[in-house]
One Martini backbone bead per residue (centre of mass of N, CA, C, O) as a GRO file, in nm:
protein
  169
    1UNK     BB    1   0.296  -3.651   1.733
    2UNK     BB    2   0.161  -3.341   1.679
    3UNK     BB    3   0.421  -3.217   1.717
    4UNK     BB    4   0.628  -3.314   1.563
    5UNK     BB    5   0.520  -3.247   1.309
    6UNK     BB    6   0.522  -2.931   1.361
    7UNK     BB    7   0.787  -2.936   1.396
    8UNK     BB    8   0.868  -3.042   1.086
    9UNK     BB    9   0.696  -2.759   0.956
   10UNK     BB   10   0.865  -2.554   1.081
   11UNK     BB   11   1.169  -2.665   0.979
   12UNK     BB   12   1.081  -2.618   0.700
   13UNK     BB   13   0.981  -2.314   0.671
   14UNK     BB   14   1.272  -2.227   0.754
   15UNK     BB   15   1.408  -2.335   0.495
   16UNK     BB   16   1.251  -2.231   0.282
   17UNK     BB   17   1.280  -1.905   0.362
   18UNK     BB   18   1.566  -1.876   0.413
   19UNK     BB   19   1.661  -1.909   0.084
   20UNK     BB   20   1.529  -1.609   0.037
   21UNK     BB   21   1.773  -1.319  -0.004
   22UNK     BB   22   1.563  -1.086  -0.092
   23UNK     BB   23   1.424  -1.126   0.139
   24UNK     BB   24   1.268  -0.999   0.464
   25UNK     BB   25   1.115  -1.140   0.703
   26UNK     BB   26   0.902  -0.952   0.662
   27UNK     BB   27   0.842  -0.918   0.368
   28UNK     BB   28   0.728  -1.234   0.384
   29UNK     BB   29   0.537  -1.204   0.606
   30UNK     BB   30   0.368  -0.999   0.439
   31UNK     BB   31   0.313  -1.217   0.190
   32UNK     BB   32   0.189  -1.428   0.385
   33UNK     BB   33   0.001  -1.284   0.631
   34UNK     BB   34   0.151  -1.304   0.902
   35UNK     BB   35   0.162  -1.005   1.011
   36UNK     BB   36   0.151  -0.810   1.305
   37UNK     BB   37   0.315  -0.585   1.289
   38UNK     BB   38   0.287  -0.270   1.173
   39UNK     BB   39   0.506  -0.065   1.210
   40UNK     BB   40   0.718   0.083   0.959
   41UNK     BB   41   0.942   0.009   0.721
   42UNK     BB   42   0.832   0.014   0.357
   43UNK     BB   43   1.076  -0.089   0.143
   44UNK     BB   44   1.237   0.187   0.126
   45UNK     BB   45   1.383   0.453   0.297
   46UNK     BB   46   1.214   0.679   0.535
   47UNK     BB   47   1.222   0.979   0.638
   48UNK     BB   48   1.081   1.249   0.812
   49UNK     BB   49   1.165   1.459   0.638
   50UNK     BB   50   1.024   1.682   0.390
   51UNK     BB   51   0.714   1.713   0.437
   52UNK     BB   52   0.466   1.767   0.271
   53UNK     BB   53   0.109   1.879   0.191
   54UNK     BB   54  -0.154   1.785   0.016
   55UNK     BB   55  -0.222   2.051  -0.086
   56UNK     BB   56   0.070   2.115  -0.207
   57UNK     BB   57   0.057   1.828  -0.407
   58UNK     BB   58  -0.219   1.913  -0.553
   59UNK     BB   59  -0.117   2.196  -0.654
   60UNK     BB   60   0.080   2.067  -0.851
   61UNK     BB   61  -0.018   1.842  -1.034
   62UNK     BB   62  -0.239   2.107  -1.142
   63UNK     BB   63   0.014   2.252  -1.289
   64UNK     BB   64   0.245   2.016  -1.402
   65UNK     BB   65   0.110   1.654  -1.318
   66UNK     BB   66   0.338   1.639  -1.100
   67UNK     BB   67   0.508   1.482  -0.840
   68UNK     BB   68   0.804   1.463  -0.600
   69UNK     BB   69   0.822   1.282  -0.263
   70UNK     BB   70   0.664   1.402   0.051
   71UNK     BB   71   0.388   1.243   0.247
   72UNK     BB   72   0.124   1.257   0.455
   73UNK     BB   73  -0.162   1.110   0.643
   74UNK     BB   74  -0.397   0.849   0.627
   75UNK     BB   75  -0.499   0.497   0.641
   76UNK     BB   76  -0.799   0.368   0.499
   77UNK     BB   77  -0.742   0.176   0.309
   78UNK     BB   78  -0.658  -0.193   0.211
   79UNK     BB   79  -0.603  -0.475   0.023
   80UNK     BB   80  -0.722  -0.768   0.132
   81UNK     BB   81  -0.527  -0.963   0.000
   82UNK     BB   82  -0.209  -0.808  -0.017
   83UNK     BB   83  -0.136  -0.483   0.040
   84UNK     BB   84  -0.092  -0.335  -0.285
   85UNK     BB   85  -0.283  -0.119  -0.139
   86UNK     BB   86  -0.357   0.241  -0.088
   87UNK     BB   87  -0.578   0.498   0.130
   88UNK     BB   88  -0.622   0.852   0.069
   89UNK     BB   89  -0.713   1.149   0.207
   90UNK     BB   90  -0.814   1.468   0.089
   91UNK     BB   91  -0.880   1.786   0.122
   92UNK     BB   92  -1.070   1.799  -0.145
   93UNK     BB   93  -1.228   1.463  -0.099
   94UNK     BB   94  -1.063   1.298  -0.197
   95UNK     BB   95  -0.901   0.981  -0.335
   96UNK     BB   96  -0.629   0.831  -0.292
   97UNK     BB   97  -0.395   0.614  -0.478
   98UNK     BB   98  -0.136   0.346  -0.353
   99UNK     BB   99   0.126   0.231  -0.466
  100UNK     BB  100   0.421   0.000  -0.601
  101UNK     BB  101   0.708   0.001  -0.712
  102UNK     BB  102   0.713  -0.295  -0.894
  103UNK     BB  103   0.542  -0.473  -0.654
  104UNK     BB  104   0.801  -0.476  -0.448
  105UNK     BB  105   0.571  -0.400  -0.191
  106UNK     BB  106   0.403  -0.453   0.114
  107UNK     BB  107   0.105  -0.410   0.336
  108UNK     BB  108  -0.082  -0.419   0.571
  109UNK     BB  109  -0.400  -0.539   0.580
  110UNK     BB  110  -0.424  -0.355   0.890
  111UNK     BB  111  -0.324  -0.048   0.845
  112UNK     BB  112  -0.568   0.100   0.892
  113UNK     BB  113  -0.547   0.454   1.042
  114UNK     BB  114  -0.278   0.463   1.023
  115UNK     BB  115   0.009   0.661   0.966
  116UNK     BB  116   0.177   0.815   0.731
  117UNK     BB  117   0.501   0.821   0.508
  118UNK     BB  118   0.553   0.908   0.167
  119UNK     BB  119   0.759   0.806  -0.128
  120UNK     BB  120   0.760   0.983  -0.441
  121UNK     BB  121   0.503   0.969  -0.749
  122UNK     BB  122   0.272   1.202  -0.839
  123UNK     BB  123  -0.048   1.148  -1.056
  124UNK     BB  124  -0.239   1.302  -1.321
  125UNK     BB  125  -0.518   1.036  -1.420
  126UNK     BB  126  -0.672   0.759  -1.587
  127UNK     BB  127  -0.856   0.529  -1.482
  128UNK     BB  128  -0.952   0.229  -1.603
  129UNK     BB  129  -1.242  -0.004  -1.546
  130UNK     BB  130  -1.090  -0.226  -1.510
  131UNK     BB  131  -0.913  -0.135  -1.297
  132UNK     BB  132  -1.135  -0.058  -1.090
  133UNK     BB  133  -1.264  -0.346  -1.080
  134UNK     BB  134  -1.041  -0.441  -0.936
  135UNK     BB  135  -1.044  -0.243  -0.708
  136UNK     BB  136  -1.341  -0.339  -0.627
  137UNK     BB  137  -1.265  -0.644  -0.524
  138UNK     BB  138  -1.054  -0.603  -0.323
  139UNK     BB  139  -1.271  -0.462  -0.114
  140UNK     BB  140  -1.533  -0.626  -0.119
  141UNK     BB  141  -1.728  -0.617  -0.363
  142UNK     BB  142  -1.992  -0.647  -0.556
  143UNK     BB  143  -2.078  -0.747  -0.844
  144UNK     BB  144  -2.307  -0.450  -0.892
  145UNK     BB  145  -2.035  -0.263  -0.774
  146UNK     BB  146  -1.853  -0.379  -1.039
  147UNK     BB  147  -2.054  -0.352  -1.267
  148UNK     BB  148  -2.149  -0.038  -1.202
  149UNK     BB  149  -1.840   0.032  -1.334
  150UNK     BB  150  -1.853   0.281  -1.655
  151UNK     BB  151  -1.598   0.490  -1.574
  152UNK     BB  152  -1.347   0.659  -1.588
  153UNK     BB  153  -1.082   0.796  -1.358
  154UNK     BB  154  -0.990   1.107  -1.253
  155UNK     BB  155  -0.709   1.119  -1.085
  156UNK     BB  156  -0.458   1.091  -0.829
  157UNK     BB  157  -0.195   0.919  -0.788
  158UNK     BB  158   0.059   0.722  -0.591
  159UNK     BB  159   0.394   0.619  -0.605
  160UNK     BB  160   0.606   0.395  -0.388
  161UNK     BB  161   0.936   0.378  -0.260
  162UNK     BB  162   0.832   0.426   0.028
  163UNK     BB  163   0.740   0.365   0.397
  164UNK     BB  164   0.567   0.499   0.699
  165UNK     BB  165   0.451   0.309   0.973
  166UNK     BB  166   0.289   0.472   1.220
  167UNK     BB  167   0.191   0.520   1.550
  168UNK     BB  168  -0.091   0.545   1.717
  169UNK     BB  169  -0.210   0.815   1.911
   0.00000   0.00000   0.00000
């Protein structure tokens, strides 16, 4: 009795889930916080060629306000929530914050340690009180580490329109 119901939960999840003709299955399965294997491209397609340093995507944002390209480094933090954000630390100590454009696609929640390549634009932003606080809850801080952020901050962010979360060496 307990097989059938699963067996008919299962074809109906699956009757539900088909019908949604603009995600694929990954992009679904990672909405739903199911998705198991971390490695792949996640939102645009991203190769794997012409990738900058983030040195020197640092040195550009520094003199123009923005970067525009590919970076890669290693991904730190991830929005524990369902994956619409991570970080990645910078060579100069700091850590910078990536989104996805137009929240398109996220990455899964399990993919800390991965090396990562990022494709998009990066800019000299200033982040408000509000958004920092919410990315500190996203984190799973307490509630007296996200009442004690009361100062915007100057920091670098990027935004990806596409990542390649490559397997760990």
């Amino acid at each position: 009795m307990k097989k059938s119901i699963l067996l008919y939960l299962a074809f109906g999840l699956m009757l539900g889930t088909g019908c949604q003709e603009n995600k694929t299955e990954k992009e679904q399965a990672l909405i739903e916080n199911e998705i198991t294997e971390v490695p792949g491209n996640y939102g645009d397609e991203v190769n794997s060629s012409s990738v900058t340093s983030t040195a020197q995507m640092i040195q550009i944002v520094n003199e123009t306000g923005s970067f525009e390209g590919k970076i890669s480094g290693e991904i730190v933090e991830v929005c524990t929530k369902k994956g619409c954000w991570l970080t990645l630390d910078l060579p100069n100590g700091e850590s910078m914050r990536v989104t996805f454009k137009d929240y398109g696609f996220f990455v899964p929640t399990t993919s800390q340690g991965f090396p990562i390549i990022l494709d998009g634009v990066a800019t000299l932003t200033e982040t408000d009180v509000e958004t920092l606080r919410h990315f500190a809850e996203d984190q799973g801080k307490s509630k007296d580490e996200v009442e004690a952020i009361t100062e915007p901050k100057r920091e670098i962010t990027f935004e990806a329109t596409g990542v390649i979360i490559q397997e760990k060496s």
